[in-house]
C-alpha positions as CSV (number, residue, x, y, z in Angstrom):
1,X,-25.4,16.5,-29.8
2,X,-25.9,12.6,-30.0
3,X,-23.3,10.5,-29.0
4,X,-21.8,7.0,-30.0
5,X,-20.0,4.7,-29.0
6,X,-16.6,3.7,-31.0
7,X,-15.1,1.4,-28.4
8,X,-11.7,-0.7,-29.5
9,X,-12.3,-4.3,-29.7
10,X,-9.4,-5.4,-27.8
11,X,-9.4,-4.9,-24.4
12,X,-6.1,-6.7,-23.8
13,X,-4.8,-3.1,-21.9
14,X,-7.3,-2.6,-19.4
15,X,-5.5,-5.2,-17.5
16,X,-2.6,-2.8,-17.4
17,X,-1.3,-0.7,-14.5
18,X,0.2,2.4,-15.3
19,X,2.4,3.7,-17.9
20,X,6.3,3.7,-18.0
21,X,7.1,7.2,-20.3
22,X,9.7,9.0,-21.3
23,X,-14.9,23.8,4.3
24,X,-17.5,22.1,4.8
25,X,-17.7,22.6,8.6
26,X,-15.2,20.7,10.4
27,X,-16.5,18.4,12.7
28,X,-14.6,15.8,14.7
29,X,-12.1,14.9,12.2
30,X,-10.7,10.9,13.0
31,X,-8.1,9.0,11.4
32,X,-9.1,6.5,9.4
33,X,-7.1,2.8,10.0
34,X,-3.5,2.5,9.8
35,X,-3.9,0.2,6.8
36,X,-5.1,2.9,4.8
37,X,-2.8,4.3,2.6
38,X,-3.9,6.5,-0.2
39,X,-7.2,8.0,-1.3
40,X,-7.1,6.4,-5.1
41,X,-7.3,2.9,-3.0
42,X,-10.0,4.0,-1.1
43,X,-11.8,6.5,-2.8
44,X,-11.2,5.3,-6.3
45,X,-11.0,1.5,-6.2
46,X,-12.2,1.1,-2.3
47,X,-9.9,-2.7,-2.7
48,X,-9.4,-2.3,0.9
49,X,-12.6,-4.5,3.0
50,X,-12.8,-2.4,5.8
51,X,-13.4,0.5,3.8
52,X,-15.6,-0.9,0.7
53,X,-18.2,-1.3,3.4
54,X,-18.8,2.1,3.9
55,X,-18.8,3.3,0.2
56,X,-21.9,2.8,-1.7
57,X,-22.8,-0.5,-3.3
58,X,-21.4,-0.3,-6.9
59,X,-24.4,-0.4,-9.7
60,X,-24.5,-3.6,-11.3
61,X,-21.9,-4.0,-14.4
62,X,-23.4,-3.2,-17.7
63,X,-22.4,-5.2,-21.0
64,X,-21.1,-3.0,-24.4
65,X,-24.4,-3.9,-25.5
66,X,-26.5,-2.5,-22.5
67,X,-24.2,0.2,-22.5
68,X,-24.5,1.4,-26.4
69,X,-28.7,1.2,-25.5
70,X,-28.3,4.1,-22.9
71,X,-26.0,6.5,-24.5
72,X,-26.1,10.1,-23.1
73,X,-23.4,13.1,-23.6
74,X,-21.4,13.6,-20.2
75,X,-20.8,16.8,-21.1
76,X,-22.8,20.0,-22.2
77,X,-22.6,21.4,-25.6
78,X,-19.6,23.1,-25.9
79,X,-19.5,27.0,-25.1
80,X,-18.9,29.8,-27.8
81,X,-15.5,30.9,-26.3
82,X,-14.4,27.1,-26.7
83,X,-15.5,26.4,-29.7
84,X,-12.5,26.6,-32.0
85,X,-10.4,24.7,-29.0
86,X,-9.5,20.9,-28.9
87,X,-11.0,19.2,-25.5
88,X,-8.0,17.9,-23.1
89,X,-9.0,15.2,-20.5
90,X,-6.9,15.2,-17.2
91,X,-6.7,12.4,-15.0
92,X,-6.3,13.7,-10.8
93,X,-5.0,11.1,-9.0
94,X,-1.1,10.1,-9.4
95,X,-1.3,12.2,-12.8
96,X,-2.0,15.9,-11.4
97,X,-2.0,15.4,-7.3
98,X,-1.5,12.5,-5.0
99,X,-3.4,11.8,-2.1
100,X,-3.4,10.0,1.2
101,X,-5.6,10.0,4.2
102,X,-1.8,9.5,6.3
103,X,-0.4,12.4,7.8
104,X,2.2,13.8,4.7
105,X,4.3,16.7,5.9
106,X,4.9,19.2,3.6
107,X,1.1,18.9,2.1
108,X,0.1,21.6,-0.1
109,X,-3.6,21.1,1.0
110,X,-5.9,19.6,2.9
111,X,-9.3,18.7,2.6
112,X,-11.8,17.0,4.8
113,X,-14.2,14.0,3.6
114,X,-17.0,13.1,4.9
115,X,-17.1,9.1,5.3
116,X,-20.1,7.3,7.2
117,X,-20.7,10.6,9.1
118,X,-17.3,11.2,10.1
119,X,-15.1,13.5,8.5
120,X,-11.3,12.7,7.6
121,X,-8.2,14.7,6.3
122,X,-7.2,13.7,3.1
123,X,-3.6,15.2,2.3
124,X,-2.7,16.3,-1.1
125,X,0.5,16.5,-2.8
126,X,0.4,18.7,-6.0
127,X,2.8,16.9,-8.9
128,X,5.8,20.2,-9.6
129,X,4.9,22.5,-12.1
130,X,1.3,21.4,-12.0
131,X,0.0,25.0,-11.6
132,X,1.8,26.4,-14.6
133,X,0.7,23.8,-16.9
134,X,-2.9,23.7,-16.0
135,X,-2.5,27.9,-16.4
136,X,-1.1,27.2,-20.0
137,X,-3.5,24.0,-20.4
138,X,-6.4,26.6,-20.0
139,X,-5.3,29.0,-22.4
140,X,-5.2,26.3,-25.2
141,X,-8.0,23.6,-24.6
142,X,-11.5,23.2,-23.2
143,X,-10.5,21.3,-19.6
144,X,-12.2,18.2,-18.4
145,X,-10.9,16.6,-15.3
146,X,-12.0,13.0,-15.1
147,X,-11.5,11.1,-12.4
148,X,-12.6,7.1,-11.4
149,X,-12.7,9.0,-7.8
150,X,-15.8,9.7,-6.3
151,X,-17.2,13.5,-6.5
152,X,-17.2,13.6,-2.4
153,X,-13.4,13.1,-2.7
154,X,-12.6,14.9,-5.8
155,X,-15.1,17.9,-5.8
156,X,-13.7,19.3,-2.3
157,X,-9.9,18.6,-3.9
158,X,-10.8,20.5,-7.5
159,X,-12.0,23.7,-5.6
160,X,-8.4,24.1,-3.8
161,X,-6.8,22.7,-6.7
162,X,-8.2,24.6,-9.7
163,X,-5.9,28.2,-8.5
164,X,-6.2,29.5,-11.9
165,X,-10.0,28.3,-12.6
166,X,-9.3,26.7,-15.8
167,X,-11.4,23.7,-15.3
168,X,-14.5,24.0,-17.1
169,X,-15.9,20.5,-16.4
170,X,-15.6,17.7,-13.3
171,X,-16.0,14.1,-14.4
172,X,-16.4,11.6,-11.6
173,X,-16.5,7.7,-11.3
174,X,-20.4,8.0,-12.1
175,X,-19.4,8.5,-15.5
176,X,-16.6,5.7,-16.3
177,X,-17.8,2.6,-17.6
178,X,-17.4,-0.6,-15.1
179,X,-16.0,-2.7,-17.5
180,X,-14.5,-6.1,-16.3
181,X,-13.3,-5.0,-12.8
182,X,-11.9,-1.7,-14.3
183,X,-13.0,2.6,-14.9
184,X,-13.0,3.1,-17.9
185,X,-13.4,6.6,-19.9
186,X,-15.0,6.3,-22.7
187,X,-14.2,9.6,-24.8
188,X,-16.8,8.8,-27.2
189,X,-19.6,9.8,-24.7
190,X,-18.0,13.2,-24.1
191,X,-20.2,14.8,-27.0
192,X,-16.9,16.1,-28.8
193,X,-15.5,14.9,-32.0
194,X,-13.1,12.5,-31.2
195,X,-10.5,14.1,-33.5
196,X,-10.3,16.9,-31.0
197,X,-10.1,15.2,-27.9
198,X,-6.7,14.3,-25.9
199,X,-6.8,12.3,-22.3
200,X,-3.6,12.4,-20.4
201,X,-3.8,9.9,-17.7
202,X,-1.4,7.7,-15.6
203,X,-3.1,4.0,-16.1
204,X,-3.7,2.8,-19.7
205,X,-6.8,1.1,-18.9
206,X,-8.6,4.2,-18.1
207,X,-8.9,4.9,-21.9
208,X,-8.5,1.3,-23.3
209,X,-11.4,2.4,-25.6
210,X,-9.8,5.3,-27.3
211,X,-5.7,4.6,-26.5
212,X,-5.1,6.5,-30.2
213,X,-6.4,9.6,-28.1
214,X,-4.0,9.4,-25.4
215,X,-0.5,11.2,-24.1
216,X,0.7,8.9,-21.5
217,X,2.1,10.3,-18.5
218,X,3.7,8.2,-15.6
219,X,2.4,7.6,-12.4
220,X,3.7,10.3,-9.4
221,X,3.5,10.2,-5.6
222,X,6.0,12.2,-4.1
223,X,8.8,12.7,-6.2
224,X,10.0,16.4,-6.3
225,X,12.7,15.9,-9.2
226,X,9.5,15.4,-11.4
227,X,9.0,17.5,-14.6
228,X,6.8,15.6,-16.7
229,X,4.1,18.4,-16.9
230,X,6.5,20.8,-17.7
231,X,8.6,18.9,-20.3
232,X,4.7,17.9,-22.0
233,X,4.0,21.8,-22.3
234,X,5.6,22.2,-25.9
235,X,4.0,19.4,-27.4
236,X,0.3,19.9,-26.0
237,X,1.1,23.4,-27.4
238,X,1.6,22.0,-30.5
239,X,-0.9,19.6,-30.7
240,X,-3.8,22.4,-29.8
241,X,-2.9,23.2,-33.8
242,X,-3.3,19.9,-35.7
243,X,-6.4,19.4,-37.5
244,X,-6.8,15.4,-36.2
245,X,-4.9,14.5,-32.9
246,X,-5.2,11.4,-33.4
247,X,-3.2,11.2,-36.5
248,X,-0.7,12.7,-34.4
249,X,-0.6,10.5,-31.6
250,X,-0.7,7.1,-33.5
251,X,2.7,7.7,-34.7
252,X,4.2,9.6,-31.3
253,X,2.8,6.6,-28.7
């Protein structure tokens, strides 16, 4: 399937933050430094000097113009048993789980990552009532996590994460556009018909391109009270029926 791009021309949102809504072997395992604090700073925007050194150099930005030149499908062609389902597009980081490379108690995993040789524990926090919406998630949509997160990071975190193996593709920061000092995901690239794909993700600039394809969701950390997956439930179960989403969620955002 070719893809294309259909990018919005205002990019005035990628400058925004995040919405307001409603094994492999273990080796030695050493902290990293106390200025560290979460893995979406290091892993996923690497902002922090001491660590940006040990990442690898990022590729060299591309215009729109370079970018429309080299346009390939990020994902296979969609599978038989999927093929009457709408495509959902999950953020990781402060939308599903949160992560830090800081001791958290009361983790619900943790995974080791291999930086510069060294391996170090990443903790990770799974949002409340995360498992039964990515269990109902699976039964309604073809599921794409895509993260701005690097797949050393991310990869290791989706095989605890995924419990009910509903994930049916890994996106990784390989496949965002570097756009102006931001990730973006371009949906158009995804090699689905954009009237059937929905991205629910915590920072509005991830999908700047495509915003009339979006549920927004707010950021979490730690906060146990949260329901925001839950309370979404009914109305991604509704939305697995329309026959354009995006009809939908021009008038509901």
């Amino acid at each position: 399937m070719c893809c294309s791009l259909n990018k919005k021309e205002s990019l005035s949102s990628s400058s925004s933050s995040s919405s307001s809504p409603p094994p492999p072997p273990s080796p030695s395992v050493k902290p990293l430094p106390s200025t560290t604090v979460t893995t979406r700073e290091i892993l996923a925007e690497s902002e922090q000097p001491e660590i940006q050194e040990k990442l690898p150099e990022p590729e060299e930005e591309l215009t729109i113009d370079d970018q429309d030149s080299n346009v390939t499908c990020l994902l296979d062609p969609i599978e038989k048993q999927h093929s009457t389902r709408k495509c959902l597009v999950l953020d990781l980081d402060e939308t599903l789980i949160h992560s830090s490379f800081k001791t958290v108690a009361g983790a619900d995993f943790i995974v080791p990552v291999e930086i510069e040789g060294h391996y170090h524990n990443v903790f990770v926090l799974k949002r409340p009532g995360v498992d039964d919406f990515m269990k109902r998630m699976g039964e309604l949509y073809e599921i794409v996590i895509f993260t701005a997160s690097l797949s050393k990071y991310a990869d290791p975190v989706l095989d605890k994460f995924d419990l009910h193996k509903v994930v049916n593709h890994r996106l990784f920061r390989e496949s965002c556009h570097s756009y102006k000092g931001t990730y973006i995901k371009d949906l158009s690239r995804l090699g689905r018909d954009l009237k059937s794909v929905i991205i629910l993700d915590n920072t509005p600039a991830s999908y700047s391109f495509h915003p009339s394809n979006a549920v927004p969701v707010s950021t979490w950390f730690n906060d146990q009270h949260d329901s925001e997956l839950i309370d979404l439930i009914p109305f991604l179960e509704d939305l697995a029926k329309v026959d354009d989403v995006v009809d939908v969620l021009d008038i509901s955002f």
